[in-house]
PAMIVEX-630668 format. One record per residue (C-alpha): residue number from 1; residue in three letters; y, z, x. Coordinates in Angstrom, 2 decimals, padded with zeros to 5 digits. Layout:
+-----+-----+---------+---------+---------+
:   k :   r :   north :      up :    east :
+-----+-----+---------+---------+---------+
: NUM : ALA :       Y :       Z :       X :
...
+-----+-----+---------+---------+---------+
# end
This chain:
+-----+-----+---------+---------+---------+
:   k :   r :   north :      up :    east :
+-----+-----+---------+---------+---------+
:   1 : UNK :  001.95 : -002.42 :  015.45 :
:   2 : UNK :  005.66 : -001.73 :  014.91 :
:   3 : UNK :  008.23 : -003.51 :  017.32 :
:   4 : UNK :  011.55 : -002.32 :  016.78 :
:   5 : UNK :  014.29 : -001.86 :  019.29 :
:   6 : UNK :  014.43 :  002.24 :  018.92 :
:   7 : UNK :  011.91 :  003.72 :  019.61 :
:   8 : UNK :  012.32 :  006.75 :  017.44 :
:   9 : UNK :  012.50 :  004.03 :  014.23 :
:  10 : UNK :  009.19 :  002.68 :  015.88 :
:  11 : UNK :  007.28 :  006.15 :  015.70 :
:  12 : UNK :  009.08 :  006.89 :  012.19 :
:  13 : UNK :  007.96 :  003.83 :  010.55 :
:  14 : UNK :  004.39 :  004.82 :  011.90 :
:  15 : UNK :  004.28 :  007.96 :  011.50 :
:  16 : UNK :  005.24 :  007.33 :  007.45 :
:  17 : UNK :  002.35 :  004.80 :  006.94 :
:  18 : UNK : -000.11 :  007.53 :  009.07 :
:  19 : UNK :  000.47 :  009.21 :  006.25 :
:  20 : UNK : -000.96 :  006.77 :  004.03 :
:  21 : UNK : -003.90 :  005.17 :  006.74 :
:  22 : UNK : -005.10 :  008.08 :  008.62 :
:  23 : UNK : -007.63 :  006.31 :  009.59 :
:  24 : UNK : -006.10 :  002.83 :  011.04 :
:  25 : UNK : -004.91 :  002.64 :  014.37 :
:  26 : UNK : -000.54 :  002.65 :  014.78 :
:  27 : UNK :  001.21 :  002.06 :  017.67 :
:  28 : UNK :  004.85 :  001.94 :  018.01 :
:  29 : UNK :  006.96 :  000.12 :  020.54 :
:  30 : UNK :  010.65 :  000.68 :  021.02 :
:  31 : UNK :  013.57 :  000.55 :  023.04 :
:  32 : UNK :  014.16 : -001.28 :  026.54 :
:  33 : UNK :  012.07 :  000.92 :  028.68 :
:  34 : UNK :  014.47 :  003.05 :  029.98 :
:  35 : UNK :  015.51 :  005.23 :  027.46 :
:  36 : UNK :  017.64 :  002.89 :  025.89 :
:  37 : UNK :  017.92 : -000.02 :  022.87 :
:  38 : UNK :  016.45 : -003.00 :  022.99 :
:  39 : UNK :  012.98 : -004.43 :  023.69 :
:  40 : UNK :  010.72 : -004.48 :  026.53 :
:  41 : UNK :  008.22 : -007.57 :  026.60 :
:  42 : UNK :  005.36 : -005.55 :  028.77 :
:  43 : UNK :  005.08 : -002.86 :  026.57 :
:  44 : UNK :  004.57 : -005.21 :  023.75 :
:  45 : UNK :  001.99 : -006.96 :  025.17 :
:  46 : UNK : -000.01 : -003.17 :  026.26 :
:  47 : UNK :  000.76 : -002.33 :  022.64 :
:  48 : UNK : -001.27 : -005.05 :  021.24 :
:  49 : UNK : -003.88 : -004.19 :  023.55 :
:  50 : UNK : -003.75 : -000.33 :  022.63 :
:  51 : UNK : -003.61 : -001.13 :  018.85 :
:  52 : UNK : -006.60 : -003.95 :  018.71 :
:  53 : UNK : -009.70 : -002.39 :  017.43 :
:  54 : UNK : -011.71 : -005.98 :  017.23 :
:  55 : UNK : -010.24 : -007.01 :  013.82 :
:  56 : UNK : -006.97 : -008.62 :  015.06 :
:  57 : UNK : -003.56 : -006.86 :  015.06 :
:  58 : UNK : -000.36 : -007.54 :  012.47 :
:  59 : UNK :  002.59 : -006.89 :  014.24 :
:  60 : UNK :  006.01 : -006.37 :  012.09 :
:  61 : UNK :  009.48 : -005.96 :  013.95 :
:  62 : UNK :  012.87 : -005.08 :  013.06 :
:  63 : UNK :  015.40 : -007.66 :  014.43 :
:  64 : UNK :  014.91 : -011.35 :  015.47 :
:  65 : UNK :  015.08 : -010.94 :  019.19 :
:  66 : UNK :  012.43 : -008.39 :  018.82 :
:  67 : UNK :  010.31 : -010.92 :  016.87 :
:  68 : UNK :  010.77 : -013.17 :  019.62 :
:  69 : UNK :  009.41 : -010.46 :  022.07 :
:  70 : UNK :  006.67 : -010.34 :  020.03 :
:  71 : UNK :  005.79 : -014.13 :  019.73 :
:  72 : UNK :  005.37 : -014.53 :  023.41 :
:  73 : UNK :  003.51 : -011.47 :  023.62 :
:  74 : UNK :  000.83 : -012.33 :  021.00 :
:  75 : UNK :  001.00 : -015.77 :  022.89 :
:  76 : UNK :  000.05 : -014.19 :  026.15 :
:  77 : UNK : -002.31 : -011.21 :  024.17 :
:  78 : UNK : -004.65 : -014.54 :  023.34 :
:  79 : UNK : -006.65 : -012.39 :  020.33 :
:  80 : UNK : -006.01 : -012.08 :  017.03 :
:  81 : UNK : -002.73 : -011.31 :  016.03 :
:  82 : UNK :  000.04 : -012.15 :  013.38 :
:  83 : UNK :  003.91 : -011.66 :  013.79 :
:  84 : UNK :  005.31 : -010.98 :  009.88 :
:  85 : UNK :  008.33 : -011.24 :  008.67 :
:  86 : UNK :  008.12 : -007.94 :  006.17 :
:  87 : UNK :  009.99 : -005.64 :  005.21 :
:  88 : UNK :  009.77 : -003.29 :  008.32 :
:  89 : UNK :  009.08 :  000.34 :  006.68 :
:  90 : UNK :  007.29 : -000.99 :  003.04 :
:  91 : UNK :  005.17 : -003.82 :  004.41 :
:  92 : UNK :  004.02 : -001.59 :  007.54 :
:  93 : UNK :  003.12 :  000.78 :  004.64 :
:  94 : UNK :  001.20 : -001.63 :  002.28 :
:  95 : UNK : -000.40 : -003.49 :  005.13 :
:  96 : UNK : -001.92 :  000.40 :  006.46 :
:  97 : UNK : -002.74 :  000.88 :  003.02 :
:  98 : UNK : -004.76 : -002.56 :  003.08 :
:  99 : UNK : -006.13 : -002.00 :  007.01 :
: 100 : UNK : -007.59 :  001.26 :  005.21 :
: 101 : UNK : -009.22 : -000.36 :  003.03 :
: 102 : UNK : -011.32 : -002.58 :  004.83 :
: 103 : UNK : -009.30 : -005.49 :  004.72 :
: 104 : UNK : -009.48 : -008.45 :  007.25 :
: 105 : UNK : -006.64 : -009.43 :  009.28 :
: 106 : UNK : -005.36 : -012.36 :  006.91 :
: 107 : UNK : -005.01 : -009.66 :  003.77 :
: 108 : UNK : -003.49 : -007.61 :  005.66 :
: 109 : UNK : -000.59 : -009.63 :  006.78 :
: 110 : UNK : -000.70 : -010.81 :  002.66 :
: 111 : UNK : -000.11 : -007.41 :  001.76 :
: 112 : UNK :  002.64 : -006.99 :  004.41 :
: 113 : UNK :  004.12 : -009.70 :  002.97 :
: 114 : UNK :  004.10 : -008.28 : -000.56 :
: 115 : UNK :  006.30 : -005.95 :  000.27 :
: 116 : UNK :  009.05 : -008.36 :  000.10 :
: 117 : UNK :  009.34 : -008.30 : -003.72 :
: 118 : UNK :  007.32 : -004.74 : -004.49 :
: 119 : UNK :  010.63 : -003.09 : -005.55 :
: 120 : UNK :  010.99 : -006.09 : -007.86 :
: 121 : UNK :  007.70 : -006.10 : -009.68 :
: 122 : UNK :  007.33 : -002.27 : -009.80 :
: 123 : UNK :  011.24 : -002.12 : -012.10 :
: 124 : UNK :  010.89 : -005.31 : -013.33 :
: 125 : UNK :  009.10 : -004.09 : -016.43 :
: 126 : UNK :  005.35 : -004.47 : -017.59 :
: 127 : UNK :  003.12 : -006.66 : -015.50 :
: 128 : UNK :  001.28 : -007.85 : -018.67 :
: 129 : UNK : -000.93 : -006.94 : -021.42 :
: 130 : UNK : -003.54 : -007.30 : -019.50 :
: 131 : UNK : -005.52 : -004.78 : -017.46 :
: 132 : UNK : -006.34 : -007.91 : -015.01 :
: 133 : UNK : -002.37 : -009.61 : -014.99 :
: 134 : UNK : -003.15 : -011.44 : -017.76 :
: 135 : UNK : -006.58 : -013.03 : -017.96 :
: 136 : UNK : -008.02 : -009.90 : -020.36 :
: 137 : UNK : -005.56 : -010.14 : -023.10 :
: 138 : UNK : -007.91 : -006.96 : -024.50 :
: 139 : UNK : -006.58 : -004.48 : -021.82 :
: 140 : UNK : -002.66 : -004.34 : -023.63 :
: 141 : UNK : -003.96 : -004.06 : -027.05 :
: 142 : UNK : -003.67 : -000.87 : -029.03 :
: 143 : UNK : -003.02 :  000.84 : -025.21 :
: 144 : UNK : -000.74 :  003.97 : -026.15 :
: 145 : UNK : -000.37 :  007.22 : -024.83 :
: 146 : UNK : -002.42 :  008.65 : -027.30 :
: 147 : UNK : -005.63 :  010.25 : -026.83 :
: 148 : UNK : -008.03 :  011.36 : -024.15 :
: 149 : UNK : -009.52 :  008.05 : -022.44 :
: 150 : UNK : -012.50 :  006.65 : -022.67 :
: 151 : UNK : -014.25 :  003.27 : -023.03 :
: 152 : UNK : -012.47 :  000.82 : -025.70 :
: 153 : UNK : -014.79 : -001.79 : -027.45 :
: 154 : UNK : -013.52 : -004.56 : -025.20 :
: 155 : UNK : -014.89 : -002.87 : -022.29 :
: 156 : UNK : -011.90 : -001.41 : -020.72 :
: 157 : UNK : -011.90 :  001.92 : -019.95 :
: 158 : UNK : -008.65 :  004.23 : -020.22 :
: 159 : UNK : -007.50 :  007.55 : -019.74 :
: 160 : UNK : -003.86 :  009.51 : -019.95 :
: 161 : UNK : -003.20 :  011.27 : -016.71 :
: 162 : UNK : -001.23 :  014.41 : -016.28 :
: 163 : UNK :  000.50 :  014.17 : -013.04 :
: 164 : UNK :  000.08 :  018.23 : -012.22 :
: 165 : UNK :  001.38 :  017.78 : -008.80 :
: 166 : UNK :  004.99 :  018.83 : -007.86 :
: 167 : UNK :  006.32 :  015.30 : -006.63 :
: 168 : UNK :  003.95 :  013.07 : -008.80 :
: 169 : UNK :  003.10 :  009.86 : -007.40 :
: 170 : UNK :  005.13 :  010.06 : -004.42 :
: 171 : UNK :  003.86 :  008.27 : -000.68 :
: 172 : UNK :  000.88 :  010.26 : -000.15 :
: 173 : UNK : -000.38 :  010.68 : -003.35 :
: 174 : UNK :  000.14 :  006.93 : -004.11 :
: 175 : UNK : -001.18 :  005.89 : -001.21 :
: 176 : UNK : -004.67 :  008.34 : -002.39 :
: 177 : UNK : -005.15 :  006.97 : -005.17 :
: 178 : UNK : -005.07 :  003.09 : -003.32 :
: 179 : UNK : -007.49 :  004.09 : -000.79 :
: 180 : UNK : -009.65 :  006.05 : -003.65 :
: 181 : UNK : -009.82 :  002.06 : -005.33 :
: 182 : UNK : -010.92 :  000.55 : -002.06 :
: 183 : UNK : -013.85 : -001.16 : -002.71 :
: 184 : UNK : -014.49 : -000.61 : -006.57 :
: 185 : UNK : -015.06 : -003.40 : -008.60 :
: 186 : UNK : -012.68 : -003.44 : -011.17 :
: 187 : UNK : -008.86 : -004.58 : -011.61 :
: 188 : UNK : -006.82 : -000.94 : -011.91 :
: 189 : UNK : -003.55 : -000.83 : -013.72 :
: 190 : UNK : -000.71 :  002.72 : -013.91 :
: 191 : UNK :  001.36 :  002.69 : -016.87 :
: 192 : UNK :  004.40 :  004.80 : -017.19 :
: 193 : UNK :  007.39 :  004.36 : -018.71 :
: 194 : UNK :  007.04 :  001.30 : -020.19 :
: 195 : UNK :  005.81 :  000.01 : -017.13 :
: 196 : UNK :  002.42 : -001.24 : -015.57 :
: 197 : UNK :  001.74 : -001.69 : -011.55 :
: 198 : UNK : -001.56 : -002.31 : -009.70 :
: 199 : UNK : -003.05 :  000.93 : -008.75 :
: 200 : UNK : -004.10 : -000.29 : -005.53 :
: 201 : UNK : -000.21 : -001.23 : -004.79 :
: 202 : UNK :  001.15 :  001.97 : -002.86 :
: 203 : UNK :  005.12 :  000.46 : -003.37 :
: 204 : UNK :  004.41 : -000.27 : -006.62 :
: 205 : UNK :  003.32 :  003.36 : -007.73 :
: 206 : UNK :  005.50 :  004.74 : -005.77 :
: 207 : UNK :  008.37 :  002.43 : -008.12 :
: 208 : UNK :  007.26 :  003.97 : -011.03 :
: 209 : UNK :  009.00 :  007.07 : -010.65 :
: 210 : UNK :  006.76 :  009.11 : -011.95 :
: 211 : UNK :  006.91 :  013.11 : -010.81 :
: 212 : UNK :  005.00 :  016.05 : -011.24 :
: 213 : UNK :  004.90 :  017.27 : -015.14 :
: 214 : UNK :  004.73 :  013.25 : -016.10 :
: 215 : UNK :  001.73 :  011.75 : -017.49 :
: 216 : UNK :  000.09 :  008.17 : -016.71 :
: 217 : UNK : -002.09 :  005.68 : -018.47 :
: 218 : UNK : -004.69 :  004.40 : -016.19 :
: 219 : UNK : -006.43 :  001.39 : -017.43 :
: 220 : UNK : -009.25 : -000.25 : -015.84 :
: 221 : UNK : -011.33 : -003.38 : -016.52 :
: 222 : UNK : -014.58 : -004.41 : -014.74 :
: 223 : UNK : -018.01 : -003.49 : -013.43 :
: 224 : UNK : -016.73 : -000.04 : -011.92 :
: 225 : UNK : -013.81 :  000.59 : -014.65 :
: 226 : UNK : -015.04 :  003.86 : -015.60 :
: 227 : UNK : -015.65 :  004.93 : -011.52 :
: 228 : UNK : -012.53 :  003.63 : -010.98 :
: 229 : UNK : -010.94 :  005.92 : -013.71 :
: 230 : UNK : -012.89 :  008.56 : -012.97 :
: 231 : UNK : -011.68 :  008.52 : -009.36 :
: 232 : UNK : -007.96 :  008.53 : -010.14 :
: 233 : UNK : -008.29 :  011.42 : -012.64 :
: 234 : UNK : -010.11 :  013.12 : -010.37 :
: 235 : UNK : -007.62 :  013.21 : -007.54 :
: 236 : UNK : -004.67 :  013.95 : -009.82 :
: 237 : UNK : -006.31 :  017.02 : -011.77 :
: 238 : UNK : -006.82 :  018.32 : -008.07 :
: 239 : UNK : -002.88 :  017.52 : -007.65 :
: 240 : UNK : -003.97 :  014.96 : -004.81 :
: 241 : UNK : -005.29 :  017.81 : -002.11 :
: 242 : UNK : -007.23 :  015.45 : -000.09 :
+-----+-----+---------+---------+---------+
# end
């Protein structure tokens, strides 16, 4: 649920991470009530009521006297519910992204939290060598943009992507790939440009910069590393349609 004290930012910021989490249930809440700024307390606590499917609700906000509105709601609401101070527009974006996924209530609010430094780790240059941050030194070896994929004799499995969309990794396409990765079994890494992100990390994709003519490295590592590349190749030779 977004709490913000306009309610046109409220159904803005929702209506952006719709985009990404068709599926999840967004509700925005803004303005006093009356047509005006601010923040109305009842309709906070009906919002958390509307937006509650059983698995708990993370609520972000944009100002701190809206996050105090929306303390003493959740107080009153009595289920499960978080208050996070994220990023309003990225961390209700990664924490749809997550909710679409499957994940419970206390990943969720992680992956609002991300946000924070996504811009950070997505231009900060290369992640690592490895395909898994680190722990598979195997993953950064001998990766190039050379060839056509395929599995390496260290078990990861690679493939150069041509991005033949118009806009390239951009929200919705970023945020197709990270629900195509929901629930595969391997660690997924985008390389472009000298740079590596999590390909489960809408933000971070989306940092890349990479647009429609551009190619990408996707490198995977783990039981499903070749579904997992499969997937991604899959949706981008369609140009993300769905």
């Amino acid at each position: 649920m977004v709490v913000s004290h306009s309610r046109k930012l409220a159904e803005g910021v929702v209506e952006l991470a719709g985009q990404m989490a068709p599926e999840v249930r967004l509700v925005a809440v803004g303005g006093d009530g009356g047509g005006g700024l601010g923040t109305d307390y009842a309709a906070v606590v009906e919002g958390l009521a509307d937006a509650d499917g059983g698995g708990g609700v993370v609520v972000l906000f944009d100002l701190g006297s809206a996050r105090m509105v929306a303390d003493l709601a959740v107080e009153e609401f009595g289920g499960a519910a978080a208050v996070v101070d994220a990023p309003l527009v990225t961390g209700a974006v990664a924490a749809a992204v997550a909710a679409q996924g499957g994940a419970a209530l206390e990943a969720v609010v992680a992956a609002a939290l991300g946000a924070r430094g996504s811009g950070e780790r997505a231009g900060g240059g290369a992640a690592g060598d490895g395909a898994d941050g680190g722990a598979d030194g195997g993953a950064g070896a001998g990766a190039g943009p050379g060839g056509a994929g395929g599995a390496a004799g260290d078990g990861v499995v690679r493939a150069v992507v041509p991005l033949v969309n118009d806009v390239g990794l951009h929200a919705r396409p970023a945020g197709l790939v990270a629900r195509a990765l929901a629930g595969v079994d391997a660690r997924v890494v985008v390389r472009h440009g000298g740079r590596e992100v999590d390909a489960r990390s809408v933000l971070e994709l989306m940092g890349l910069g990479a647009t429609g003519g551009d190619s990408v490295e996707v490198v995977a590592v783990g039981a499903d590393a070749e579904e997992a590349v499969r997937l991604v190749t899959e949706l981008a030779a369609r140009g993300f349609d769905g």
